[in-house]
C-alpha positions as CSV (number, residue, x, y, z in Angstrom):
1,X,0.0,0.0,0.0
2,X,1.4,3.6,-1.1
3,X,0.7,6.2,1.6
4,X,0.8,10.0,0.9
5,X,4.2,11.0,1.2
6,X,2.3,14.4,4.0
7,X,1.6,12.7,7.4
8,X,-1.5,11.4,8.5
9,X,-2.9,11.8,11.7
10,X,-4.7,8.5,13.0
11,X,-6.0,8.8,16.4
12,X,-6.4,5.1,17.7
13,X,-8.6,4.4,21.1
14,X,-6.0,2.2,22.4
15,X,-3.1,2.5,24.2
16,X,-0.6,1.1,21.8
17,X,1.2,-0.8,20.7
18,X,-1.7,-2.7,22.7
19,X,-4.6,-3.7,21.5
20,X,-4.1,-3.1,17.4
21,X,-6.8,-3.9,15.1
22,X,-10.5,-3.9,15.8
23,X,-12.0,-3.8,19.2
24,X,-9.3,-2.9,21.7
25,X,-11.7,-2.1,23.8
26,X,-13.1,-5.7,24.1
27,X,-9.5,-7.3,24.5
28,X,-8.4,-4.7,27.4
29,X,-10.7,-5.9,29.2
30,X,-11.1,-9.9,28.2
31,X,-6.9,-9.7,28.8
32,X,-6.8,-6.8,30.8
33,X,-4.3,-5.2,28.6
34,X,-3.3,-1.7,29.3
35,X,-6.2,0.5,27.4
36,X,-6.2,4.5,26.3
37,X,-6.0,6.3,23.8
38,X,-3.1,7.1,21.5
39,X,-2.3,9.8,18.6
40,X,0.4,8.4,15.7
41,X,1.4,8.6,12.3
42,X,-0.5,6.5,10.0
43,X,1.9,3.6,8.4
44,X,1.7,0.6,6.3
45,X,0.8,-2.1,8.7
46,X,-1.7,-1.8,11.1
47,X,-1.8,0.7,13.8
48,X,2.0,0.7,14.1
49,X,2.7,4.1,13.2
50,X,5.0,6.3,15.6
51,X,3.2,7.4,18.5
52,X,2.8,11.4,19.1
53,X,1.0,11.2,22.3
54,X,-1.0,8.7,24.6
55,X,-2.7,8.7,27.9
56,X,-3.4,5.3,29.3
57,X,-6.8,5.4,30.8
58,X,-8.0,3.2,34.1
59,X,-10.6,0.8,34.3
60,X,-11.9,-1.7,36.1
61,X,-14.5,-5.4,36.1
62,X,-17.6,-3.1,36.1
63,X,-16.6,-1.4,32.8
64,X,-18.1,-2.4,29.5
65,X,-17.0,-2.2,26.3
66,X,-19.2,0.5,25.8
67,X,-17.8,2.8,28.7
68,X,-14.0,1.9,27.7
69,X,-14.6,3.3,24.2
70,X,-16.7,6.1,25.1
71,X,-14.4,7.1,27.6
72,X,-11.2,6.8,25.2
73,X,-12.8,8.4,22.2
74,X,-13.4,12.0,24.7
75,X,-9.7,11.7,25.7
76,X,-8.6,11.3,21.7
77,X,-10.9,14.4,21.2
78,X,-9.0,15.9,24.1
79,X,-5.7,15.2,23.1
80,X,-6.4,16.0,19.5
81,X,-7.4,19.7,20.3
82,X,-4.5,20.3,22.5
83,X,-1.8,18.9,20.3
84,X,-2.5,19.1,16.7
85,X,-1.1,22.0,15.7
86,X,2.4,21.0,17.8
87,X,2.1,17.4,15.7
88,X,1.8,19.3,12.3
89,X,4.3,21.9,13.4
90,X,6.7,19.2,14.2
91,X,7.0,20.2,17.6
92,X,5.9,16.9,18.8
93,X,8.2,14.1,18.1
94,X,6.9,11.2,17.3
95,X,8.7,7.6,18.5
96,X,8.4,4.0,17.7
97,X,7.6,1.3,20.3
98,X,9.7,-1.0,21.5
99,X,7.1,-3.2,22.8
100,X,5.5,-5.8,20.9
101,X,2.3,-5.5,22.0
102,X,-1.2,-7.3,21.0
103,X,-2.8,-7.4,17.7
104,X,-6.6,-8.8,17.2
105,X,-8.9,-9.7,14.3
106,X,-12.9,-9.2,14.7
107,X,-13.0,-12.8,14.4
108,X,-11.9,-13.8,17.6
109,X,-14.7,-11.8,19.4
110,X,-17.2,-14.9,18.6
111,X,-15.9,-17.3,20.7
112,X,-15.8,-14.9,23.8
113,X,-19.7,-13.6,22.8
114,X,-20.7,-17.9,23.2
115,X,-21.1,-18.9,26.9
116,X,-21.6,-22.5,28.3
117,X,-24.9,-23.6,29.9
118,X,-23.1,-26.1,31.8
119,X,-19.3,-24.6,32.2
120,X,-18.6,-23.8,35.7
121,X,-17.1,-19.7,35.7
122,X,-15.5,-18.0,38.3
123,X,-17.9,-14.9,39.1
124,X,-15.1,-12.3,38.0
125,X,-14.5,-14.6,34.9
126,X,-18.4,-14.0,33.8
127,X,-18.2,-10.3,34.6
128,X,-15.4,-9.8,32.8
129,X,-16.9,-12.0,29.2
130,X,-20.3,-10.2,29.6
131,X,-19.2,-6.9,29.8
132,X,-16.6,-7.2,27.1
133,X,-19.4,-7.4,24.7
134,X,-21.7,-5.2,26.3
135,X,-22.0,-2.6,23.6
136,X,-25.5,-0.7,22.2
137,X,-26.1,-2.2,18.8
138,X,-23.8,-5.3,19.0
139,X,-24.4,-9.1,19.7
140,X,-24.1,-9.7,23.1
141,X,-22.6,-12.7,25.3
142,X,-25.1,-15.5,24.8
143,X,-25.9,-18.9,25.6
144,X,-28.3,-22.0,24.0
145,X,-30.4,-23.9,26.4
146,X,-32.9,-26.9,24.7
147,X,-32.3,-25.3,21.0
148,X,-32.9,-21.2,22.3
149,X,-30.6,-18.8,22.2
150,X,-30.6,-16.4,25.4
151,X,-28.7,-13.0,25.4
152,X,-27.5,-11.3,28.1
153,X,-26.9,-8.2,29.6
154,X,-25.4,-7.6,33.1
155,X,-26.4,-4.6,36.0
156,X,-24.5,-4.0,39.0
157,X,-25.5,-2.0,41.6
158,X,-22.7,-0.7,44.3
159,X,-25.2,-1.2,47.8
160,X,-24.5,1.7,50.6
């Protein structure tokens, strides 16, 4: 692939080099991967450009994939409006990582979507695969009892 020979802003919501390709948001949390949100040049492969400037953001079991994402897309908005002009002024220097990192395809997220009716889980365990998929206007974690499929959704409410 030929890239324009000016440099392209891509603003990631990932702290990379974790968590490259689709859904970082899903594998922070199923491999609890450090997550944020990252500003780099745009390059060749995929999302290893050099990185301008990150902010790794916190989160915990009770986040969803949902509140990860929003929460990293505000900070790339953020981040974006305080640096861009320093970036394309070159003021900003850009570096490469020397960590590997994690790269994922879409297609994994399937198998963490399918739960077991009869597969014992560890409480945290269950959390953690339901509210990795926990996103409006997605398939959610799921599981088949006597031919039906069952969909679900967690709530948790912190008691005073």
């Amino acid at each position: 692939m030929k890239l324009s020979k000016k440099n392209t802003i891509n603003l990631h919501p990932s702290f990379l080099p974790y968590g490259r390709g689709k859904y970082s948001n899903v594998w922070a949390i199923i491999n609890k991967e450090p997550f944020g949100a990252t500003i780099c040049s745009l390059s060749s492969g995929i999302d290893n450009g050099r990185v301008y400037i990150q902010k790794k953001l916190n989160y915990d079991l009770f986040d969803t994939a949902e509140d990860l994402y929003i929460r990293s897309v505000k900070e790339l908005i953020s981040l974006f409006k305080r640096n861009y002009k320093k970036i394309l002024a070159g003021s900003i220097s850009s570096k490469k990582s020397i960590i590997k990192g994690s790269y994922y395809s879409s297609s994994r997220i399937k198998n963490i979507r399918k739960l077991q009716i009869n597969k014992r889980y560890r409480l945290s365990e269950l959390i953690k695969r339901i509210n990795a998929v926990t996103y409006s206007g997605y398939p959610k974690a799921y599981f088949i009892k006597n031919k039906k499929k069952y969909s679900l959704e967690i709530k948790i409410l912190k008691q005073n």
